[in-house]
VMD Tcl script that draws the C-alpha trace (Angstrom):
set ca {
  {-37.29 21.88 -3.62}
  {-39.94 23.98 -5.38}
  {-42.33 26.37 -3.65}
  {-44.80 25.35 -5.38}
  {-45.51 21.76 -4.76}
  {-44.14 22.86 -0.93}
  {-47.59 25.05 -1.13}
  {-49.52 21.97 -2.32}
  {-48.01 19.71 0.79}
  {-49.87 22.48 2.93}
  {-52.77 22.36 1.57}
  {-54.41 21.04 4.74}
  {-53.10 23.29 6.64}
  {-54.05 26.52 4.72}
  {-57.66 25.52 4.68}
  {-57.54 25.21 8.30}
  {-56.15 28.82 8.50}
  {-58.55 29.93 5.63}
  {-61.48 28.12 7.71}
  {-60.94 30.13 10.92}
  {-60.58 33.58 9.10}
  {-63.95 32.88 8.12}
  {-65.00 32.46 11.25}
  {-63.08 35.52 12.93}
  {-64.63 37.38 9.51}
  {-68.27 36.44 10.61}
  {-67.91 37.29 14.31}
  {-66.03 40.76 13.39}
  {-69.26 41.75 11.09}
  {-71.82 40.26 14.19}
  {-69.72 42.55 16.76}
  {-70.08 45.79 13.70}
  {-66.11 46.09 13.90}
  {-65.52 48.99 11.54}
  {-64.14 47.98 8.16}
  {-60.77 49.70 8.72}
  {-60.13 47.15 11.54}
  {-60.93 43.96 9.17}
  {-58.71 45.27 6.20}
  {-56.15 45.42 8.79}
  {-56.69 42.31 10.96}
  {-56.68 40.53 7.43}
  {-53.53 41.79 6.04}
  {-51.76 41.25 9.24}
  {-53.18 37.72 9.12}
  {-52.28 37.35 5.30}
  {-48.80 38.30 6.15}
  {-48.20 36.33 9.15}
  {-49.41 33.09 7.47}
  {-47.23 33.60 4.31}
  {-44.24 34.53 6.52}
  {-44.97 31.69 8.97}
  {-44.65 29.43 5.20}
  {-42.14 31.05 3.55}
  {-39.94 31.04 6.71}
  {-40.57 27.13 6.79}
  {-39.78 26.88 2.99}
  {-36.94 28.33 3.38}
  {-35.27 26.30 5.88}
  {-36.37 23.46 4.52}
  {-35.17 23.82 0.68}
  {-32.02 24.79 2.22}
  {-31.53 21.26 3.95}
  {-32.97 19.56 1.49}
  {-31.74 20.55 -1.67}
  {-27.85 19.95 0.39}
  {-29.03 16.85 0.60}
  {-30.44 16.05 -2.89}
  {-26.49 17.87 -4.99}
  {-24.74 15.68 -1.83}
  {-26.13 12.24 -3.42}
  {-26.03 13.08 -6.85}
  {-22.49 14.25 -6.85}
  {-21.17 11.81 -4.18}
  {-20.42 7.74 -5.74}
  {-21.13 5.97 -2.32}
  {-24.14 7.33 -1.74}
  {-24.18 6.12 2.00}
  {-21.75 8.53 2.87}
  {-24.18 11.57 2.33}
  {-24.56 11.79 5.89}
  {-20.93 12.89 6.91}
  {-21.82 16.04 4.38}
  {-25.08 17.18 5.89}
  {-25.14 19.19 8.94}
  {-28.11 18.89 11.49}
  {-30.97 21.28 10.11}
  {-32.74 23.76 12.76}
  {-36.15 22.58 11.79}
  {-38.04 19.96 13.97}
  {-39.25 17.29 11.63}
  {-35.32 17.70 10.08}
  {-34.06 16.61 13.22}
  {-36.08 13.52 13.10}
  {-35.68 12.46 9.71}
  {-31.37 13.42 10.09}
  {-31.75 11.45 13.22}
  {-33.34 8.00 11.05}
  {-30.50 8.50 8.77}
  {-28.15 8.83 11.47}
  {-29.16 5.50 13.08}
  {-29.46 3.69 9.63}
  {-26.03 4.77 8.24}
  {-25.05 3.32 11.90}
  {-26.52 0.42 11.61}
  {-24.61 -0.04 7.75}
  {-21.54 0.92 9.19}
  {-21.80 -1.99 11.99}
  {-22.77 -4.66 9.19}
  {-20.32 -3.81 7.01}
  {-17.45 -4.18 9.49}
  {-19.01 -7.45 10.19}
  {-18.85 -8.69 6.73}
  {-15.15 -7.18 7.04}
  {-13.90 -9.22 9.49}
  {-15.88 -12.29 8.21}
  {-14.33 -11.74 4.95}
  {-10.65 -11.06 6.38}
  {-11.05 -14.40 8.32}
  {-12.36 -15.83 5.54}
  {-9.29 -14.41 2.76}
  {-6.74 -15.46 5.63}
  {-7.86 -18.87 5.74}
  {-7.72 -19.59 2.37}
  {-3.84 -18.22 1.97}
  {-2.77 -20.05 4.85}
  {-5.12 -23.10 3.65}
  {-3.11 -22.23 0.05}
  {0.21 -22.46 1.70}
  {-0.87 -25.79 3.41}
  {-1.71 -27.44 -0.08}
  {1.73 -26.24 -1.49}
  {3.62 -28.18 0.73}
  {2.61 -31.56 -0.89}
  {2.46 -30.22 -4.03}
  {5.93 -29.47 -3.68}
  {6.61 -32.90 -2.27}
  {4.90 -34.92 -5.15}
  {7.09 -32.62 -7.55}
  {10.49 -33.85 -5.99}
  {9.28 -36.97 -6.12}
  {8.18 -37.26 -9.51}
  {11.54 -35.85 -10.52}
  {13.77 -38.35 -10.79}
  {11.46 -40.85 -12.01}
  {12.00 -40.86 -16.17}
  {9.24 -43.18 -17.43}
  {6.18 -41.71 -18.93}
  {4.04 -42.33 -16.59}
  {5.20 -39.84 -14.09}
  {6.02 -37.88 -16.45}
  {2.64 -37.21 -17.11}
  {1.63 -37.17 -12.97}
  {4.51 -34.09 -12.79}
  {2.20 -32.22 -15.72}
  {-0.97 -32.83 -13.65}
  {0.71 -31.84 -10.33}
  {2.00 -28.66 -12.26}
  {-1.27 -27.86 -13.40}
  {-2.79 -28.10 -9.86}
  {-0.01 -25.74 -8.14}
  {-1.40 -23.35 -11.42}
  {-4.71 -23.20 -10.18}
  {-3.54 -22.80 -6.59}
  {-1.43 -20.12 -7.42}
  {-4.79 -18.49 -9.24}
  {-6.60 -18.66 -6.44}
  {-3.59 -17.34 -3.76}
  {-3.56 -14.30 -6.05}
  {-7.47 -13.31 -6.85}
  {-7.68 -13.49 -3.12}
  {-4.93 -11.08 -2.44}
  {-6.29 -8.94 -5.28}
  {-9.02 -8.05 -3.38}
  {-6.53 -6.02 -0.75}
  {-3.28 -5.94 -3.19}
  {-2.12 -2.82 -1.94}
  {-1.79 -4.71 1.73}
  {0.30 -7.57 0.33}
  {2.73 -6.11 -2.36}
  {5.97 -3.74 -2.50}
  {6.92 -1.57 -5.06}
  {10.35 -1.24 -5.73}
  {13.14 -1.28 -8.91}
  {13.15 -4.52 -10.13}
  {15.56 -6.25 -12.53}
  {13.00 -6.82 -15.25}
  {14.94 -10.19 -16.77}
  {15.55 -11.69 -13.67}
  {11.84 -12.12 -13.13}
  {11.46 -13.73 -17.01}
  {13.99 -16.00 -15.89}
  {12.54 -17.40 -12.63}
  {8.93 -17.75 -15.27}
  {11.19 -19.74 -17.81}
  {12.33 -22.33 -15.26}
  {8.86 -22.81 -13.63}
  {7.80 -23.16 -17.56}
  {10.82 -25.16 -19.19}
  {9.66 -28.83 -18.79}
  {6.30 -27.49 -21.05}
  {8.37 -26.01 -23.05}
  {10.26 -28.75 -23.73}
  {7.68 -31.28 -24.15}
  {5.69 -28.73 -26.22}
  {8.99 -28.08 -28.53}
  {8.92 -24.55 -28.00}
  {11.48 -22.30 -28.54}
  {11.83 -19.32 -26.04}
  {13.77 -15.94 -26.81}
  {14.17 -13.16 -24.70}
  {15.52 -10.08 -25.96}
  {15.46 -8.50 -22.46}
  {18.34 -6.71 -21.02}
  {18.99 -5.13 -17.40}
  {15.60 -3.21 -17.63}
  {14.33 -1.91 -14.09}
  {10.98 -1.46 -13.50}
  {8.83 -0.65 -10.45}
  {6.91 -3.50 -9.70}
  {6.43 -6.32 -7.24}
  {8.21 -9.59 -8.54}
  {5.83 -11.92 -7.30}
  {3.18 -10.13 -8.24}
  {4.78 -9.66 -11.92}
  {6.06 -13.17 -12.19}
  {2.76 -13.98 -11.40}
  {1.23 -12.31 -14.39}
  {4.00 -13.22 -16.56}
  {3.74 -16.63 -15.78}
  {-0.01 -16.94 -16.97}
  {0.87 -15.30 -20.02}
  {3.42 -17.55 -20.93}
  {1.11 -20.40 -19.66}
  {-2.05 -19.24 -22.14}
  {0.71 -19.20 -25.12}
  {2.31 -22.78 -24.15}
  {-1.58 -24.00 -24.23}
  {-2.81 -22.27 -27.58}
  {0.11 -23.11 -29.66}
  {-0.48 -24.32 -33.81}
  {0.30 -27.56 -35.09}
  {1.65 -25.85 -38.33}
  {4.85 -24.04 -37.24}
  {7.90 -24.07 -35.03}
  {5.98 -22.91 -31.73}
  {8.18 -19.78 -30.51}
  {7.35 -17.58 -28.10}
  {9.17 -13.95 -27.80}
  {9.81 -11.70 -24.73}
  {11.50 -8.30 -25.60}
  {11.03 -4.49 -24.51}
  {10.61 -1.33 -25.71}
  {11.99 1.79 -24.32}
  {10.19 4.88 -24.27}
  {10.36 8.27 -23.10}
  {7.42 7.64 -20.52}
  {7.42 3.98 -20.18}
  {8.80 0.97 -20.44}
  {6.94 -1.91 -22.76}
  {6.98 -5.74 -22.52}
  {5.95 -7.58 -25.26}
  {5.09 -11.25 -24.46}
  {4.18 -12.59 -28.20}
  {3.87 -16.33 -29.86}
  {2.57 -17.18 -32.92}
  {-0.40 -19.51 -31.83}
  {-3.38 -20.00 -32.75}
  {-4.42 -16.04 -32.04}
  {-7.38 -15.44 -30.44}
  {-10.51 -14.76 -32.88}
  {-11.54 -10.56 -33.40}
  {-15.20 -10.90 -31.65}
  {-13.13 -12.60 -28.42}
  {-10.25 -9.83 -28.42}
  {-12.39 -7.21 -26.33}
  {-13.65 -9.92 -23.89}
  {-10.29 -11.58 -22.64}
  {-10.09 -10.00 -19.34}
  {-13.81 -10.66 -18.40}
  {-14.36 -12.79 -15.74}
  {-14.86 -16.70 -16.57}
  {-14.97 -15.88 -20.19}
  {-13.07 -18.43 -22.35}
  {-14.19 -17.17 -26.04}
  {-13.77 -19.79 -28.75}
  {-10.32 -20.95 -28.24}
  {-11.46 -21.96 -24.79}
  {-14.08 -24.31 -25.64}
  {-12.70 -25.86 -28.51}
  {-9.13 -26.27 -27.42}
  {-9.34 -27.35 -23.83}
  {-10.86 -26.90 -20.53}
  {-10.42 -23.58 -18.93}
  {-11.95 -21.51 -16.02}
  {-11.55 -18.03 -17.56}
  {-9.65 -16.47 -15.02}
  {-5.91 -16.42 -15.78}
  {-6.38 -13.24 -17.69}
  {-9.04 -11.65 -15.25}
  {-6.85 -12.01 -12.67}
  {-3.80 -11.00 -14.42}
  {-5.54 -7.32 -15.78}
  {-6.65 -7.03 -12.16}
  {-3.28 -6.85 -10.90}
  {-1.78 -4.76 -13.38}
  {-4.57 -2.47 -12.40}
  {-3.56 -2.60 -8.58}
  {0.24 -2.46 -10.14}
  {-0.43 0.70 -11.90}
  {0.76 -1.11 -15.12}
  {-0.68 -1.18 -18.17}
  {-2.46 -4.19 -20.25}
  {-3.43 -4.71 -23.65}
  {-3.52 -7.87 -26.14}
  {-3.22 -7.36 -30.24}
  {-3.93 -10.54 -31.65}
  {-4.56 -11.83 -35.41}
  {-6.57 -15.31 -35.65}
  {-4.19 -18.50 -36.86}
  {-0.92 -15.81 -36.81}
  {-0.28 -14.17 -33.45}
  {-1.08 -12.97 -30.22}
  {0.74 -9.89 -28.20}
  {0.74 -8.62 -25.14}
  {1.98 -5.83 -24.18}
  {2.48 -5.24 -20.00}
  {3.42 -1.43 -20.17}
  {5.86 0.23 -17.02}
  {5.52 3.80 -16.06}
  {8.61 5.41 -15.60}
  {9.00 7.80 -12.37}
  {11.60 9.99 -11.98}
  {10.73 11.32 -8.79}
  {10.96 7.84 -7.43}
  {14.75 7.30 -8.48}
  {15.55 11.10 -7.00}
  {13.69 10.50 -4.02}
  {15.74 6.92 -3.49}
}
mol new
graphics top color blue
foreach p $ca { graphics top sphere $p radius 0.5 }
foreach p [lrange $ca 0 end-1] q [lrange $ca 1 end] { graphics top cylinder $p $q radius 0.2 }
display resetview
């Protein structure tokens, strides 16, 4: 707040008290009031008006200028409120009063849309669960029928408890840290569960899968992890090449820090101006449109969990050679003391 433009604001108001010195000026030289008496009637005056302003500046810039470092250093701006305390000054009181009533009113709307979106999230898992239980129905009884064509009913029902599963986990993504538990987890027992949800593709796609995985813990959540692991595998079962013996490898790396799962095949790779983009939302890049029909969100979903996870995720990927991805495991020593 600059003094200034503060002086400018009270413009008005200085004239006024400019005006009626003239005044009291005029009737002091009609009454013959001796000069001494003016010069000191006027410098009282001078002084009282610029302490009267100065005094007002002050508490003013104070408040204000709190206010003004409070929102620029503060990300959710609408909390500026619980910084500020209530200023001494009368038109401060009002306007902390307006903002007292407005970040009320935000704070009442918001827990609205909270509870509307709770209901909303708990619907659709228990709605998810619903679904599940004739998708896992049609499954048993598509398996011990060995013609073709349920052989090809089993890969559409498969595809449909994919998508359900997708949408079961971007849900709880929104409020992962209510729905998962970290704990040591036996890293291979998790690639196993993914390989028999995955081995009927895997068969019919004639890949080969080799896991060079031992006894590795990690902290994790399984679900969560087989999750992700699963739509990895998934993305390299549908981008394989025509061209070579289809293999995909899962094997780990053991660092002094971490722990490192590489999840590679040698598909059709996934083209250098796409690599950056993989984990957007909805985007599908090039392999996506010309290969087959996909929503974009297997690997949004998947980075968004890691996140949650506290894992890391990056993909290295040549076009027409390979793609890898690495799912990286922080290693925490105070964890295994403290259990």
């Amino acid at each position: 707040m600059k003094f200034g433009k503060y002086l400018i604001d009270k413009y008005i108001e200085i004239l006024i008290v400019i005006f009626g010195y003239i005044i009291i000026l005029m009737m002091l030289f009609a009454f013959k009031v001796p000069s001494q008496v003016i010069i000191g009637i006027t410098i009282i005056l001078i002084i009282s008006c610029f302490g009267v302003i100065l005094i007002g500046y002050i508490k003013r810039r104070k408040f204000y200028n709190n206010l003004i470092n409070n929102v620029d250093k503060l990300d959710k701006k609408y909390l500026v409120l619980e910084m500020l305390n209530e200023p001494s000054f009368y038109d401060g009181k009002i306007f902390y009063q307006v903002l007292y009533e407005i970040n009320k009113s935000m704070n009442e709307n918001v827990k609205q849309y909270e509870i509307s979106l709770i209901d909303f999230k708990e619907y659709i898992e228990l709605w998810i669960h619903e679904i599940k239980l004739p998708i896992s129905s049609l499954t048993l009884m598509n398996h011990n029928q060995k013609n073709k064509l349920y052989k090809r009913y089993e890969e559409q029902i498969r595809k449909i408890d994919s998508y359900v599963d997708q949408i079961l986990y971007f849900v709880r993504s929104e409020n992962a840290e209510k729905d998962y538990l970290i704990k040591e987890t036996n890293l291979k027992k998790i690639i196993n569960n993914v390989a028999m949800k995955n081995k009927d593709d895997l068969l019919a796609n004639n890949i080969s899968l080799n896991v060079e995985v031992n006894d590795e813990m990690v902290l994790t959540d399984s679900k969560w992890l087989e999750f992700i692991i699963n739509q990895i595998i998934s993305n390299s079962i549908k981008y394989t090449r025509d061209d070579v013996d289809s293999i995909i490898k899962l094997k780990t790396e053991e660092h002094s820090k971490q722990i490192d799962l590489h999840i590679y095949d040698n598909g059709i790779g996934i083209p250098a101006k796409d690599i950056k983009r993989v984990f957007e939302k909805t985007f599908t890049g090039e392999n996506g449109r010309n290969r087959s029909k996909t929503t974009g969100m297997g690997l949004y979903i998947v980075k968004r969990l890691c996140e949650k996870l506290g894992h890391k995720i990056v993909v290295k990927s040549v076009q027409n050679e390979y793609t890898d991805v690495i799912i990286s495991f922080s290693k925490n020593d105070f964890y295994k003391i403290k259990n």
